[in-house]
N, C-alpha and C positions, 0 to 999 in steps of 0.2 A: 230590329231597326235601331236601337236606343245603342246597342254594341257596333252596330257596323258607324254609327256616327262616329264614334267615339274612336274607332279605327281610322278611320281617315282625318279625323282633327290628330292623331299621333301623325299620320304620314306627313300633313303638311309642314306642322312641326319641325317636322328630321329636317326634311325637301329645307324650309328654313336656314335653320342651325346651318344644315352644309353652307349654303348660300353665304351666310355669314361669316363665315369661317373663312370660305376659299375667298373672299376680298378680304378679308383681317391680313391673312396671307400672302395676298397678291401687295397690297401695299405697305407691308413690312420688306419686303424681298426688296419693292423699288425704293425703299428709304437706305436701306442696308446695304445692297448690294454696290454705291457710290460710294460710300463709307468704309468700306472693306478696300474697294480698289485705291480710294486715296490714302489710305493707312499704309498701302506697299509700297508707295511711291516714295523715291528718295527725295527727301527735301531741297532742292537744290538752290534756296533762299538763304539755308543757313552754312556758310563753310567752316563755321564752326565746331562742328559733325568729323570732318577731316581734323580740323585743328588739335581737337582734342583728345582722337587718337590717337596722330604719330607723336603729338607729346606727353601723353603716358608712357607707351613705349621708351620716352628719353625718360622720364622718370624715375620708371624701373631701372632700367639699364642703368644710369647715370646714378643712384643711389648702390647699385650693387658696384660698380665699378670705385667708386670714391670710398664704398668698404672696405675694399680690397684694398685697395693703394693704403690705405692709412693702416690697417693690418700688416701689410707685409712691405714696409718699407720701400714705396712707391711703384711697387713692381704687380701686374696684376697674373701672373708665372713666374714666380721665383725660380730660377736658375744656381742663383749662388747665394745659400742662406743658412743662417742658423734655426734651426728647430726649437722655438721654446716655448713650452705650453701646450697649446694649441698650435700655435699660428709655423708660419715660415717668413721669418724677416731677415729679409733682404741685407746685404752687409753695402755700406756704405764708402767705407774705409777699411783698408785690408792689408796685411803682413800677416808672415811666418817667422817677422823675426824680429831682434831687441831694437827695432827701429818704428820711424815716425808710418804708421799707415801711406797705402796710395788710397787716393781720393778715386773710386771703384766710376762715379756719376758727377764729374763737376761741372756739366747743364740737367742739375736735377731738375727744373719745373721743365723744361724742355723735354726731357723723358717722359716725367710724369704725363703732360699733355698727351704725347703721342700712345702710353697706353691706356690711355680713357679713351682718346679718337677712337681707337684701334676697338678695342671693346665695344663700345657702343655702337660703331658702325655696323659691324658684324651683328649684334641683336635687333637695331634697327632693320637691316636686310631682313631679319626674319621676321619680324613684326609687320613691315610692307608686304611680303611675300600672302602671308595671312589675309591683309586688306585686299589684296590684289583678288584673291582667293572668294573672299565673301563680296567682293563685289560682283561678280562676273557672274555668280549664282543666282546671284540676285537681275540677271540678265543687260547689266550694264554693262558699259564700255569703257576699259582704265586706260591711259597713255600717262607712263609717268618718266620724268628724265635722271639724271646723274644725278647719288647722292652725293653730296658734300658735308662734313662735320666740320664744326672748329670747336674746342674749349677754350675758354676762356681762362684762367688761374689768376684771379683776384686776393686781394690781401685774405677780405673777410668773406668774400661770397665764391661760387663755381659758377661758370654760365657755361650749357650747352646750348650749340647754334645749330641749326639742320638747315639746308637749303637743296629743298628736292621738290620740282615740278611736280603735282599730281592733277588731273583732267579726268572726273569722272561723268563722261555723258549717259543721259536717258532715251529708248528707242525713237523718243518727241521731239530730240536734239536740244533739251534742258542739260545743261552743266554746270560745274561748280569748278573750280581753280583756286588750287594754295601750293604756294611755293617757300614760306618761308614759317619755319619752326623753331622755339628757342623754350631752354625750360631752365632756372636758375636755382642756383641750391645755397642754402644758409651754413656752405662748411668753410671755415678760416683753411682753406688746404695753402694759400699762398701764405700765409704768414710763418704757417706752419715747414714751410718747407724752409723758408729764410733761418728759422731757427735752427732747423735740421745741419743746412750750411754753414752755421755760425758754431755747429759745435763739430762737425768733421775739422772745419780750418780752426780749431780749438785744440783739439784733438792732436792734430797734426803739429804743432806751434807748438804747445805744450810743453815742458821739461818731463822726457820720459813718458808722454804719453797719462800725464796727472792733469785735465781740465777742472778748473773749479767752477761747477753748475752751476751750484747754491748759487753764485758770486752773480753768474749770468742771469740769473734768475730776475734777485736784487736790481739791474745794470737796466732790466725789461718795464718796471715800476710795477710788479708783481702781476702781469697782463700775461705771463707763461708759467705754464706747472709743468716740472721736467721729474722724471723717477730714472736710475739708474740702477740696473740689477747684473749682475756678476754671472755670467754661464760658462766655467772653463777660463780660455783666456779672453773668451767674448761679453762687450759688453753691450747691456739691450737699452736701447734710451727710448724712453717712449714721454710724448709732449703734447702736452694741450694748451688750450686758450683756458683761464682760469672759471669764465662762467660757459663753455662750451664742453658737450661730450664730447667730440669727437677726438680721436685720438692717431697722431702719426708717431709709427712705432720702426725700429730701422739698429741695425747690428754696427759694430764696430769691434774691429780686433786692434791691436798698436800696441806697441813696445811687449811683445811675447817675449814673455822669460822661459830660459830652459829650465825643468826640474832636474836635479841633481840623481 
């Protein structure tokens, strides 16, 4: 008798424990299972979500393209350049012969512009294409309209502009809407180009094709660091803002001597 008690005080036991368990259970699942479906849900309070991604995308792009331009003398595919180093810079001014160079770009910041647009446009498409991509998997619904870029070419800053509709709805008919995107960069690329054009029309002017830097340098209140180095009959000028890395670097050929 003393055993079989003592068997059915375990069974009630178990019988118990289950009982307890399976509501532990039951009301984890309904605390949880509200907290899981609101964690998928796109926030559609903050459009800052959108914001902050298409302009990383300018970020990126927009630092890889202003490396480029300042590498390879405003070009971001050099076509016509001298090889030195590393890099492919771009010629600015060009002969074959004992004469004043031709000015190869005289709307450089106007070029320049158009190959940063052109660049980043093109990365931008891909970068949307992506959003487009994880949104739709995520069972949303994108309508987005015409990219637009502009850059901007300021003395001492870059500003990239985007203005592209994006409308992302939820199956609830919640949405979010941003259309306008800008991301701004800390490189002198304008000043830097005016110097650029201050020593082609130098270059050009010149006696013979002999500009004195140095002198230019001086004439700047020491606000420009300019280096000149000798490749053949090409010469490489590469220029900075004195407390600035950033560096625009650009070829020139002019008054080519025959060797004997």
């Amino acid at each position: 008798m003393h055993k079989r008690g003592q068997i059915t005080v375990f069974i009630i036991l178990g019988i118990l424990i289950v009982a307890v368990l399976g509501i532990i259970f039951y009301l984890y699942n309904v605390k949880v299972a509200p907290e899981t479906k609101k964690q998928s849900e796109f926030d559609f309070s903050k459009t800052e979500v959108i914001k902050n991604y298409i302009e990383s995308c300018i970020e990126k792009s927009g630092n890889e393209a202003l490396s480029l331009i300042g590498k390879q003398g405003g070009e971001i595919n050099p076509g016509f350049y001298q090889y030195y180093k590393t890099d492919k810079i771009s010629y600015l001014c060009y002969t074959t012969s004992f004469s004043a160079c031709y000015n190869k770009k005289p709307f450089l910041s106007e070029f320049v512009k158009n190959e940063i647009d052109t660049y980043v446009k093109q990365k931008i498409t891909s970068c949307i294409n992506d959003l487009n991509k994880a949104v739709k998997d995520k069972g949303y619904s994108i309508q987005t309209g015409t990219v637009n870029l502009n850059t901007k070419i300021n003395p001492y800053t870059t500003m990239i502009e985007l203005n592209y509709p994006i409308t992302i709805r939820s199956s609830s008919g919640a949405e979010v809407k941003q259309d306008k995107f800008s991301k701004n960069f800390n490189i002198p690329l304008g000043r830097l180009i005016n110097v650029a054009e201050d020593i082609v029309n130098g270059e050009i002017k010149s006696l013979q094709g002999f500009f004195p830097y140095q002198s230019y340098i001086l004439s700047q209140n020491g606000e420009i660091e300019i280096t000149r180095n000798t490749w053949g009959n090409t010469e490489i000028y590469s220029t900075n803002l004195r407390n600035s890395n950033y560096k625009f670097q650009f070829s020139i050929q002019n008054y080519v001597k025959s060797f004997p």
